[in-house]
Backbone as CSV, one residue per row, in Angstrom:
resi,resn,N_x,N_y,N_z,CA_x,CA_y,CA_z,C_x,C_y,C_z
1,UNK,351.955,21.492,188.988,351.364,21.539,190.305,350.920,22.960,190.620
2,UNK,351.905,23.855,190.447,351.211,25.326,190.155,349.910,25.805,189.415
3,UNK,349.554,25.382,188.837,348.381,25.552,187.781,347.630,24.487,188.646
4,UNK,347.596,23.733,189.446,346.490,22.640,189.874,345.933,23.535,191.408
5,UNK,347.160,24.066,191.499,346.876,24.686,192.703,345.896,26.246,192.716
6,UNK,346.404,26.632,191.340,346.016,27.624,191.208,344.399,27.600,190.738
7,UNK,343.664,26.752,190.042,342.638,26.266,189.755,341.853,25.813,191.220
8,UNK,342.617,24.816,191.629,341.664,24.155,192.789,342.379,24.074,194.112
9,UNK,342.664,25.302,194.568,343.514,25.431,195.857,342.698,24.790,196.989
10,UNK,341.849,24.796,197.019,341.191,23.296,198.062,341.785,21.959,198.001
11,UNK,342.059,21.697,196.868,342.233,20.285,196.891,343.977,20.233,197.342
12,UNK,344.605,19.447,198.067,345.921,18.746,198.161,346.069,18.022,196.922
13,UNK,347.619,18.083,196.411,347.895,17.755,196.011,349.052,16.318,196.135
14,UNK,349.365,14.931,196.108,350.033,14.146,196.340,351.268,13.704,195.472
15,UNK,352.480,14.025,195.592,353.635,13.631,194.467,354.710,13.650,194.943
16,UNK,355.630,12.774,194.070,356.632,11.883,194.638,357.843,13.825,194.768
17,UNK,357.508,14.159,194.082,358.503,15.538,194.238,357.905,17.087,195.074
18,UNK,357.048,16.600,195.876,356.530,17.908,196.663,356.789,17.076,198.073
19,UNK,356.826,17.574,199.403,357.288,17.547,200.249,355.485,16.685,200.650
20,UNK,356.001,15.299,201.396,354.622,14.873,201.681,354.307,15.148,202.995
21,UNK,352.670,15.140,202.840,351.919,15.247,204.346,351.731,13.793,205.216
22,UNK,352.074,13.504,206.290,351.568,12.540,207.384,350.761,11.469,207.059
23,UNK,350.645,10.364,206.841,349.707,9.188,206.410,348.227,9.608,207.585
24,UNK,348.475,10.062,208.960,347.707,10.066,209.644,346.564,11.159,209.313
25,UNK,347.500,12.355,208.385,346.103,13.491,207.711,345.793,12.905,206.514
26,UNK,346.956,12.468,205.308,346.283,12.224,204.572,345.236,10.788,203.808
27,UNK,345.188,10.437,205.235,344.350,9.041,204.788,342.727,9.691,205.049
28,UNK,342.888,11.288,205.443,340.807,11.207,205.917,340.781,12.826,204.375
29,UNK,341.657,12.964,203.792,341.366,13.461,202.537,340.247,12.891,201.803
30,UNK,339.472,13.582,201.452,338.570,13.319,200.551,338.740,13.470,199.210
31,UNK,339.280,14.510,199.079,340.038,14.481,197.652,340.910,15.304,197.490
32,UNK,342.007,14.408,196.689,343.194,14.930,196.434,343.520,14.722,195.466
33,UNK,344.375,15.420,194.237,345.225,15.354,193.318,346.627,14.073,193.539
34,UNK,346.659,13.574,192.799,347.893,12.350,192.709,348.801,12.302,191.164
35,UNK,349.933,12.893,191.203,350.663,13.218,190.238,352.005,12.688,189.901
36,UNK,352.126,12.155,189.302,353.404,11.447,189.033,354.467,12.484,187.380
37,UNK,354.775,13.309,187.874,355.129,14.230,186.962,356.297,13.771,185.821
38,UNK,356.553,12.695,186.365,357.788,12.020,185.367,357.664,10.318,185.595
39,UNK,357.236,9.760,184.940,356.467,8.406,184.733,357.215,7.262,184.180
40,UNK,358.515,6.753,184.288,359.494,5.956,183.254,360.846,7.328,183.631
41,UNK,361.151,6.841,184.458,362.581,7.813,184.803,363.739,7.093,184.119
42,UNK,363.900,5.920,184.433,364.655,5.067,182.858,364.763,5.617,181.723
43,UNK,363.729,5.282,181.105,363.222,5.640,180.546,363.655,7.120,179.601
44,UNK,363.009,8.281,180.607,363.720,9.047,180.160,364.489,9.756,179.718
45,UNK,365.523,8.972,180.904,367.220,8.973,180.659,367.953,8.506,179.813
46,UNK,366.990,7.261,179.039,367.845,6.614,178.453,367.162,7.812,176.778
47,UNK,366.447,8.684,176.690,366.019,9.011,175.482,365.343,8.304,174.361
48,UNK,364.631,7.192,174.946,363.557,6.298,174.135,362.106,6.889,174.160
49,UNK,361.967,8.134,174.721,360.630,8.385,174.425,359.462,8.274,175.447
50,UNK,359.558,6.772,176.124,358.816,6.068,176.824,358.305,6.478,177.877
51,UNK,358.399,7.505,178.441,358.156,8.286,179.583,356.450,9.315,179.090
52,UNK,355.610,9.143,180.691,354.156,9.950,180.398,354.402,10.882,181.859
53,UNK,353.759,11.474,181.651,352.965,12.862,182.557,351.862,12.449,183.061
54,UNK,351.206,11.484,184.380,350.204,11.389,185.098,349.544,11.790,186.313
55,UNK,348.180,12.350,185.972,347.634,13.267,186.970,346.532,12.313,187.176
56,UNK,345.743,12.621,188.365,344.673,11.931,188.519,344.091,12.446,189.699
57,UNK,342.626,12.448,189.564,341.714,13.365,190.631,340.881,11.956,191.645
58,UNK,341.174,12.199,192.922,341.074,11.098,193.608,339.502,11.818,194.824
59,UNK,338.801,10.539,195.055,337.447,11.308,195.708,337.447,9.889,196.667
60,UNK,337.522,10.204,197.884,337.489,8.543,198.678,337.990,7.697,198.242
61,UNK,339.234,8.059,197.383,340.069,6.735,197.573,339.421,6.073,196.362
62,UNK,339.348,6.445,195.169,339.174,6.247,194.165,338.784,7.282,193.038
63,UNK,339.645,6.625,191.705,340.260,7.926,191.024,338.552,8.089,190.356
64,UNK,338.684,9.381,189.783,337.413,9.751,189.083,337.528,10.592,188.031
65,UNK,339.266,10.935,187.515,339.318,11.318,186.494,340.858,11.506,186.669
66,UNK,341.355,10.970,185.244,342.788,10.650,185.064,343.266,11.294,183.657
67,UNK,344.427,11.840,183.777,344.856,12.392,182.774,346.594,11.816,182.288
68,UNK,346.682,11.212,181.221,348.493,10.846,181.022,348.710,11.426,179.818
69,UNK,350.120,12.238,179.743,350.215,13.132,178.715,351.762,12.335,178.452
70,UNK,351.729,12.214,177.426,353.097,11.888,176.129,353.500,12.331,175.517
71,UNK,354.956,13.323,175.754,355.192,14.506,175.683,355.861,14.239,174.197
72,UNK,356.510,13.070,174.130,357.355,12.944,172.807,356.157,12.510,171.053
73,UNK,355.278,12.257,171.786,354.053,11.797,170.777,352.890,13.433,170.585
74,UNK,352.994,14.650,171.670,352.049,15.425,171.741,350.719,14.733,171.712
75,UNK,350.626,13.880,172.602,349.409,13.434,172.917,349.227,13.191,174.501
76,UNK,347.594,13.772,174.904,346.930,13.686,175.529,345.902,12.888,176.112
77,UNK,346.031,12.038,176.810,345.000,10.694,177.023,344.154,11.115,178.514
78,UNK,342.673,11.045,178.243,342.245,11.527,179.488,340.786,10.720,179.668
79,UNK,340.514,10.234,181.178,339.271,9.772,181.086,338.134,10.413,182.402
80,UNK,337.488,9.786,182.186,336.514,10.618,183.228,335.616,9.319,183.810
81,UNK,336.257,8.415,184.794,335.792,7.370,185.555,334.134,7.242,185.791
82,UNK,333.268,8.404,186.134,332.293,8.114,186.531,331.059,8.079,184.821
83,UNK,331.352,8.462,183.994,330.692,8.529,182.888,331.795,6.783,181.427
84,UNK,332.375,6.657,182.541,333.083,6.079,181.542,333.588,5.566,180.074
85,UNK,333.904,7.049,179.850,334.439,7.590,178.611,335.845,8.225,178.572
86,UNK,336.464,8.178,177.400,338.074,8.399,177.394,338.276,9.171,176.232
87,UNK,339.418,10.234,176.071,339.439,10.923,174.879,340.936,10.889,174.950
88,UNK,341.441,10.929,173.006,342.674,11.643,173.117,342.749,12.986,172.342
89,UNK,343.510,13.689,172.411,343.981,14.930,172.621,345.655,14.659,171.505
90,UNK,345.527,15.290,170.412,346.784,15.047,169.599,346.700,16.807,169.325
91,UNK,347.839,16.971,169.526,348.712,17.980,169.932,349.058,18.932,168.904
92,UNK,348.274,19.797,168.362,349.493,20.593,167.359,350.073,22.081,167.962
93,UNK,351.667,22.575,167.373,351.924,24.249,167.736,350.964,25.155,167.418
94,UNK,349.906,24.560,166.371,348.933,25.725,165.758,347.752,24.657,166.545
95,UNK,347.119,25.474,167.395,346.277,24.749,168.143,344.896,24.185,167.524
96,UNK,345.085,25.046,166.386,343.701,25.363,165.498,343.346,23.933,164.562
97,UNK,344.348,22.964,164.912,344.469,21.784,163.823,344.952,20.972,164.617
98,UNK,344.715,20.752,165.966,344.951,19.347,167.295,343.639,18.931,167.045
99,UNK,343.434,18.100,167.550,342.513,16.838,167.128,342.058,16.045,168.315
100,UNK,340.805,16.378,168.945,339.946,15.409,169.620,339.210,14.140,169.377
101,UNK,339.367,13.522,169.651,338.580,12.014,169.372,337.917,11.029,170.655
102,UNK,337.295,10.795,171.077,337.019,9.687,171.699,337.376,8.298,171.355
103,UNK,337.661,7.389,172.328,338.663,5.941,172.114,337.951,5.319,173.418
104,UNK,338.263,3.980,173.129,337.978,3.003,174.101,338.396,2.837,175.433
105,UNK,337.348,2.474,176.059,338.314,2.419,177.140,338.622,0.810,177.681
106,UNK,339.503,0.343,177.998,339.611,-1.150,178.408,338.971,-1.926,179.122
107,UNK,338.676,-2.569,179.526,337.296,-3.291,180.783,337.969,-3.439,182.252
108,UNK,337.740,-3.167,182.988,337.781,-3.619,184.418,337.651,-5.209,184.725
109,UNK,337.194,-5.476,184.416,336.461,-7.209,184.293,337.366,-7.815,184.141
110,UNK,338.315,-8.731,184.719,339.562,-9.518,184.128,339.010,-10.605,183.174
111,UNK,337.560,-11.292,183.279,337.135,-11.971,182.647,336.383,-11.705,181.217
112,UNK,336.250,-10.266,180.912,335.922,-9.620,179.615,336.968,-10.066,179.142
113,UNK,336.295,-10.488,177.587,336.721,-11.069,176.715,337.743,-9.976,175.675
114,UNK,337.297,-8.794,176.120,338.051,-7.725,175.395,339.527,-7.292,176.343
115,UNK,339.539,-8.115,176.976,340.515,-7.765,178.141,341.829,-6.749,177.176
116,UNK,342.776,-5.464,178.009,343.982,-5.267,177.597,345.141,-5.710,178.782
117,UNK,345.938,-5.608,178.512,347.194,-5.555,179.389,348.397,-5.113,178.893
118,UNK,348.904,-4.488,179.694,349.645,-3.304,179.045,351.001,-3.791,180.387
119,UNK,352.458,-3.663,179.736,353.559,-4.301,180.472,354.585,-3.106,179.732
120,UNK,355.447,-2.898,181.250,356.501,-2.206,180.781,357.568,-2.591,179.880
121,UNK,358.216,-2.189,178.602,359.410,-2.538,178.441,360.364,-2.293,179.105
122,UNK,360.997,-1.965,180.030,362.090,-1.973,180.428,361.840,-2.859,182.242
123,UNK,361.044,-3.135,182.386,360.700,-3.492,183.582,360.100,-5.405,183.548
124,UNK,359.872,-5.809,182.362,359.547,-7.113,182.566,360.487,-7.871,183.280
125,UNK,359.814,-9.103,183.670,360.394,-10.461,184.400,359.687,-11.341,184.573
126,UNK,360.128,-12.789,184.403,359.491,-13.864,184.376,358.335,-13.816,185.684
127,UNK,358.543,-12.871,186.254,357.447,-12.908,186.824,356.167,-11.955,186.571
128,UNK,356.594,-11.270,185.788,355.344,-10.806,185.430,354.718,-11.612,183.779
129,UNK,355.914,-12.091,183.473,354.876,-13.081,182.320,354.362,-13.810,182.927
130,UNK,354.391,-14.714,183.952,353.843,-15.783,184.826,352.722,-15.457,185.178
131,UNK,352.404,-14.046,185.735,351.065,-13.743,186.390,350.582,-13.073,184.668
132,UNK,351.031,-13.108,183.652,349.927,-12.566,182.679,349.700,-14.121,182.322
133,UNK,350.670,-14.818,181.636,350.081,-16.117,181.052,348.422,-17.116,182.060
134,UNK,348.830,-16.620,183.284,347.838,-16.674,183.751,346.516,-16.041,183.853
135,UNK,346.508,-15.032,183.730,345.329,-14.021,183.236,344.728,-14.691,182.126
136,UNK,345.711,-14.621,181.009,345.232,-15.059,179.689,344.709,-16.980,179.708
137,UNK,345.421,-17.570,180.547,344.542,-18.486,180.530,343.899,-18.875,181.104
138,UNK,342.908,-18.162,182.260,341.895,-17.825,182.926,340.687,-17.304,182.304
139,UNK,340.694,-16.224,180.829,340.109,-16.212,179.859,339.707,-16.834,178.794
């Protein structure tokens, strides 16, 4: 958050561990930073890995560029909403040999045929298979 601030001290920043502002100011923000600095707190605790780093740049209430970092993989996943394109970012100590690539990005469309869906492990329940089996057989 220091480094976000320090880059783009205009913008507010929104997260579950900084002291929040008033729903009544921050609903006429135009743009703000939204950060979830520890993503799978389970997760973490339990030492499975499973835990990301998510940032995301918000303009009226819709994101326009998102960043989730996976600290145990050194990878970097980032997209840029309005060009809709996505890159990852693999991580080395010698920076000189990390590795950029461009990757897919998933469809918006629940009815694209390329559909993904992505479910927590530690968080499923028959109710969330219920509302996927339905997705999937809606496709």
């Amino acid at each position: 958050m220091d480094s976000l601030r320090q880059l783009t001290p205009d913008i507010p920043i929104i997260s579950e561990e900084n002291k929040q502002v008033d729903y009544s100011i921050r609903k006429n923000w135009e743009w703000f930073w939204l950060i979830d600095p520890l993503d799978g707190t389970k997760e973490f605790l339990k030492g499975n890995g499973q835990f990301t780093v998510n940032v995301a740049l918000i303009h009226k209430n819709r994101p326009v560029l998102g960043v989730v970092g996976v600290p145990t993989r050194d990878t970097i996943y980032y997209a840029d909403v309005e060009t809709n394109k996505a890159w990852r970012l693999r991580l080395n100590l010698n920076l000189e040999q990390s590795s950029l690539e461009q990757i897919k990005i998933c469809p918006m469309d629940p009815m694209d045929l390329d559909l993904c869906i992505l479910q927590s492990n530690s968080h499923s329940n028959d109710a969330t298979q219920g509302v996927i089996a339905r997705i999937v057989k809606s496709v």
